[in-house]
Backbone bond lengths (Angstrom), bond angles and torsions (degrees), N, CA, C in turn:
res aa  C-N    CA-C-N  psi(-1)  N-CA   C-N-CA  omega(-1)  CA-C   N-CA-C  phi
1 X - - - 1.453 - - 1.520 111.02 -
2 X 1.474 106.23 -44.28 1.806 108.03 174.81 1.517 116.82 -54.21
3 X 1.409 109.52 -25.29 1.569 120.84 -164.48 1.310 104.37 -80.50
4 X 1.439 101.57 -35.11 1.648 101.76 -160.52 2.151 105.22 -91.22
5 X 1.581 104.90 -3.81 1.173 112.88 -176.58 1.558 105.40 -91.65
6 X 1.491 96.75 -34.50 1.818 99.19 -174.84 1.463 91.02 -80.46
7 X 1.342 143.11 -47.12 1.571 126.95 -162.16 1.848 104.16 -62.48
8 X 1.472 110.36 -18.66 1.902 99.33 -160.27 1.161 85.10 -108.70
9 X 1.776 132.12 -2.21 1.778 110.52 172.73 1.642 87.92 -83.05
10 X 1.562 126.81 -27.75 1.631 106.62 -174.85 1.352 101.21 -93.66
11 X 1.245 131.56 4.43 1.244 92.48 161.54 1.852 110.90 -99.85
12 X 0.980 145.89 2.22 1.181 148.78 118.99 0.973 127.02 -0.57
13 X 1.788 123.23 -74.49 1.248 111.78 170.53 1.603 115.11 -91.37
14 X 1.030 122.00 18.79 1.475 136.11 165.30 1.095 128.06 -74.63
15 X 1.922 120.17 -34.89 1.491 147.81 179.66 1.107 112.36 -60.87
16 X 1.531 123.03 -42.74 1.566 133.29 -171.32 1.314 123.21 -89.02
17 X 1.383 116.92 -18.79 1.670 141.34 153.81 2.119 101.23 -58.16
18 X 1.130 94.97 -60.39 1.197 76.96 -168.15 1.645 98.59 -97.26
19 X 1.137 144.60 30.78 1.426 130.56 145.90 1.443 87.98 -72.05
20 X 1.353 139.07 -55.91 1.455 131.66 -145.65 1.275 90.21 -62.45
21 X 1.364 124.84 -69.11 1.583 134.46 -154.82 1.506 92.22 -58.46
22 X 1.028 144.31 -10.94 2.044 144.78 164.46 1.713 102.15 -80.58
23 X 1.474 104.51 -38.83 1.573 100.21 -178.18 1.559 104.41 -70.95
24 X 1.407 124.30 -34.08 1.604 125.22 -155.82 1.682 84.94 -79.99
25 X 1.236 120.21 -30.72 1.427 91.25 -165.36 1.430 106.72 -139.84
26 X 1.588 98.02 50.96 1.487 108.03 139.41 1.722 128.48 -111.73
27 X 1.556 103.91 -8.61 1.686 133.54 147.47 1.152 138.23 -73.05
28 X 1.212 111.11 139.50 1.474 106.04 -164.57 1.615 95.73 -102.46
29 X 1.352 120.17 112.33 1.395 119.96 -136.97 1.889 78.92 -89.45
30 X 0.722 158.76 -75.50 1.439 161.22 -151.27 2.098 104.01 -38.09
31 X 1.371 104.03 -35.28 1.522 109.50 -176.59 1.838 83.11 -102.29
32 X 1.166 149.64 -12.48 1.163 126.11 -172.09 2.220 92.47 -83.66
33 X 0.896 90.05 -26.57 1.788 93.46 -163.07 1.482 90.56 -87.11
34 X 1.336 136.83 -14.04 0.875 129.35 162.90 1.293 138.81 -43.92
35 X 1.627 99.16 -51.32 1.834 137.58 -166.66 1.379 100.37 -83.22
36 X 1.228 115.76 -28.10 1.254 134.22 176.50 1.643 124.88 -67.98
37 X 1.348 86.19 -34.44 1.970 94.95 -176.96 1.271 101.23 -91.55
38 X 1.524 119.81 -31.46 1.478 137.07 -179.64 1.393 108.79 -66.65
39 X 1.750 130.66 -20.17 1.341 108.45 -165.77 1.156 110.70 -107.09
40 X 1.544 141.45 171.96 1.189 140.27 150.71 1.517 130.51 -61.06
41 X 1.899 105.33 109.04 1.310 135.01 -173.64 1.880 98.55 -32.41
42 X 0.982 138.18 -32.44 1.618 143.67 -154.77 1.647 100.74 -95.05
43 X 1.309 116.45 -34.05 1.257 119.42 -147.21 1.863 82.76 -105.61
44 X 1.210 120.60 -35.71 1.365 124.76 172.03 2.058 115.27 -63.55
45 X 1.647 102.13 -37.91 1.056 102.31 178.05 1.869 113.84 -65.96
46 X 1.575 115.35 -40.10 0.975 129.01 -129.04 1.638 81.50 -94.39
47 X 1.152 116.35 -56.03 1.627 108.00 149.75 1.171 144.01 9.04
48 X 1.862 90.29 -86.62 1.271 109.57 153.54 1.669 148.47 -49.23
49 X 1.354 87.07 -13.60 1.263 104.82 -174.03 1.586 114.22 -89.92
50 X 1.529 103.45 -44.68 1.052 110.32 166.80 1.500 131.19 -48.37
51 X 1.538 117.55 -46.61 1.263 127.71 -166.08 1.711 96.50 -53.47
52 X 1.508 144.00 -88.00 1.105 128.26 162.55 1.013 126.89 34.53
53 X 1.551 100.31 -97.08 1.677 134.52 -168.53 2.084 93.77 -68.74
54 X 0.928 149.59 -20.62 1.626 143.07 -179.07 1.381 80.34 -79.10
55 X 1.611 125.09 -85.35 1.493 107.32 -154.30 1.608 113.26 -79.48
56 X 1.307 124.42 38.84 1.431 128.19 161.52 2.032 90.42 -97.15
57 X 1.311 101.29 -44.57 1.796 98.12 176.49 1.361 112.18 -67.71
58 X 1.031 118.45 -46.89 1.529 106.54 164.30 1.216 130.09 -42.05
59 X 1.628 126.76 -68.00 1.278 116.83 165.51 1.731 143.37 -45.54
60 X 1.967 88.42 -9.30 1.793 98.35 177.14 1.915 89.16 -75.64
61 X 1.601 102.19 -43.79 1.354 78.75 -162.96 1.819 128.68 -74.14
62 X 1.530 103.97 -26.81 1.615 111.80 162.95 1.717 119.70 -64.32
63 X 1.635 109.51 -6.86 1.896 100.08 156.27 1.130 109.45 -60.71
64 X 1.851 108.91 -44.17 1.414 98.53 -172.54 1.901 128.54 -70.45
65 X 1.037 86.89 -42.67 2.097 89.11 158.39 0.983 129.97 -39.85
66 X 1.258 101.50 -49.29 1.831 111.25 169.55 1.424 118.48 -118.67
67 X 1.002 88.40 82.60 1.700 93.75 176.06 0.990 131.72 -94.07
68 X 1.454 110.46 -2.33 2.139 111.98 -176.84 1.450 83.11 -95.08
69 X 1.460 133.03 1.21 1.519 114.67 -153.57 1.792 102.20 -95.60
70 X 1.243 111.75 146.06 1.583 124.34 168.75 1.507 108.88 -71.60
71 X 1.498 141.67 5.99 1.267 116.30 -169.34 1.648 102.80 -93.09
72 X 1.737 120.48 136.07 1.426 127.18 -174.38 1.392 115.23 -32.24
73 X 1.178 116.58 -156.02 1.456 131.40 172.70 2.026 95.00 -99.65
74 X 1.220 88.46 -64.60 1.651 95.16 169.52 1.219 142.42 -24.99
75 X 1.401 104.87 -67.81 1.589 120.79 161.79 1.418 111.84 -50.13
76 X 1.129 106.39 -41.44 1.859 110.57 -159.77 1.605 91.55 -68.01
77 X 1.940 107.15 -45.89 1.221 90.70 -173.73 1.815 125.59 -58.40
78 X 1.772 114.25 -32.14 1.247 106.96 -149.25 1.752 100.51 -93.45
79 X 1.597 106.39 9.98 1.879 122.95 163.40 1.232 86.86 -73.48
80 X 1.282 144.89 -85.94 1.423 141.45 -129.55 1.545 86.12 -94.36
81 X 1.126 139.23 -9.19 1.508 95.60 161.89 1.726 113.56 -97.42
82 X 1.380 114.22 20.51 1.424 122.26 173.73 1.522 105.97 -93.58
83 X 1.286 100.15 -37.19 1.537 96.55 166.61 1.286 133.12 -77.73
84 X 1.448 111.94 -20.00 1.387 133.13 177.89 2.059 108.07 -64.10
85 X 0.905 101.99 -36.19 1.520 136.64 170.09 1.412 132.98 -74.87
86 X 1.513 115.20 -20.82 1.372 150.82 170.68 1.797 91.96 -103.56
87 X 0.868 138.26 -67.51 1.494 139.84 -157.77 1.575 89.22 -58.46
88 X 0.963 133.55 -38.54 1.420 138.36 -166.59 1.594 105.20 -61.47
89 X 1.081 111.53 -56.06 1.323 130.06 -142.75 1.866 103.38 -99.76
90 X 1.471 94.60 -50.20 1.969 90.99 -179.35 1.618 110.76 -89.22
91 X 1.358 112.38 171.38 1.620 105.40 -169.15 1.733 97.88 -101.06
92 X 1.033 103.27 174.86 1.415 133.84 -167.75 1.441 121.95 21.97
93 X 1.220 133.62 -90.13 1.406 118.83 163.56 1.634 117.19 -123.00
94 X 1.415 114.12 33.59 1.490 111.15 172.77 1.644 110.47 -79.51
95 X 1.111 131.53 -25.96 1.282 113.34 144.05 1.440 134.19 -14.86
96 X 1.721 113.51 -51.28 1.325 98.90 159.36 0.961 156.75 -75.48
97 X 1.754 109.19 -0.42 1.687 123.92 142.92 1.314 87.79 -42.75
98 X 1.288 133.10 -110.73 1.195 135.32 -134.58 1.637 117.51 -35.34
99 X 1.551 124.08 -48.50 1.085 106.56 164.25 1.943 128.87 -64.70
100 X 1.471 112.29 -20.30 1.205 82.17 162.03 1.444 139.19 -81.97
101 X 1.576 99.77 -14.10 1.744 108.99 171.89 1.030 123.17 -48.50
102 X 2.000 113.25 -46.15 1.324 108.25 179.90 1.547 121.36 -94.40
103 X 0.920 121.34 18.00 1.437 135.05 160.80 1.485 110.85 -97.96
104 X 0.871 144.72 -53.61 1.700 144.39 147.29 1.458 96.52 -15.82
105 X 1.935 118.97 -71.24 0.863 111.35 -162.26 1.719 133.21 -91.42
106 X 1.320 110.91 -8.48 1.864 129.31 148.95 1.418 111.66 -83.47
107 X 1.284 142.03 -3.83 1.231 114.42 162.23 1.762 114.01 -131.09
108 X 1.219 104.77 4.19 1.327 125.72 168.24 2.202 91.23 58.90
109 X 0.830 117.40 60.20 1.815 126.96 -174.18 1.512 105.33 -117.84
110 X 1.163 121.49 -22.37 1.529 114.97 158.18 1.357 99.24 106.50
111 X 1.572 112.70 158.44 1.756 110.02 -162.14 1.352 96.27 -91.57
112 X 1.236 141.03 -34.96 1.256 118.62 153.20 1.220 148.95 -27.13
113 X 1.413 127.18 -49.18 1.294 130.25 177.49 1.154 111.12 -84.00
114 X 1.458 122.14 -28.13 1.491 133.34 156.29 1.670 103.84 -39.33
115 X 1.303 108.66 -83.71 1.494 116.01 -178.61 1.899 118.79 -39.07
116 X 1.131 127.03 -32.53 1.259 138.26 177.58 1.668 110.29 -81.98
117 X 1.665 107.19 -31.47 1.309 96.45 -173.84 1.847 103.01 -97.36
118 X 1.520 119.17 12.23 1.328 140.36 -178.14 1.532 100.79 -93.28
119 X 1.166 121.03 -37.14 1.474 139.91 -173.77 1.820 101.29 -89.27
120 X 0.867 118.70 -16.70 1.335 110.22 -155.64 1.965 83.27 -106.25
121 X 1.048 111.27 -58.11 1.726 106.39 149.34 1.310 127.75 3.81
122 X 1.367 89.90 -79.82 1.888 110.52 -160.97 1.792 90.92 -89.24
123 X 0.971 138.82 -27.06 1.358 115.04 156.01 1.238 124.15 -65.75
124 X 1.359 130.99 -50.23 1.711 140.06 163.75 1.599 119.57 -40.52
């Protein structure tokens, strides 16, 4: 049981290493640094700023989905920003594997209710 807890906390922080290394080289990094020197520093910050603060709103709204559930404010947040990060990177909606995996696997609630309260989402 210890084995199988230490292999899925590394692969956890293992997932987001290699979403990046899928992002680096599905860009053609020479025209990505390009767009980059080309854009306005404010509009890049302001961006940035945003991303944060969306999946801090997200997680107000998945307390409410799951609400009999024990997982923190915290945790919930640093799932949806793994998925937030996954949504980026895979096409159409397989991203939402990923959020139900890691909700299955931080709140141990089962892929079912995960999957229904994923559905209950995208209708809302």
């Amino acid at each position: 049981m210890k084995l199988a807890r230490i292999s899925l906390t590394f692969l956890s922080y293992l997932s987001p290493l290699i979403f990046f290394l899928l992002l680096l080289l599905r860009f053609d990094l020479s025209q990505l640094f390009s767009f980059f020197l080309e854009a306005e520093p404010a509009w890049l910050l302001a961006g940035a700023a945003l991303v944060p603060f969306s999946v801090v709103l997200l997680a107000v709204c998945w307390r409410f989905l799951l609400v009999p559930s024990s997982l923190p404010f915290r945790r919930l947040f640093f799932v949806l920003s793994r998925w937030a990060m996954a949504e980026q990177i895979l096409p159409v909606r397989m991203s939402e594997g990923v959020k139900i995996f890691y909700f299955g696997m931080e709140d141990k609630m089962g892929k079912t209710r995960t999957l229904s309260a994923v559905f209950g989402e995208e209708v809302a």
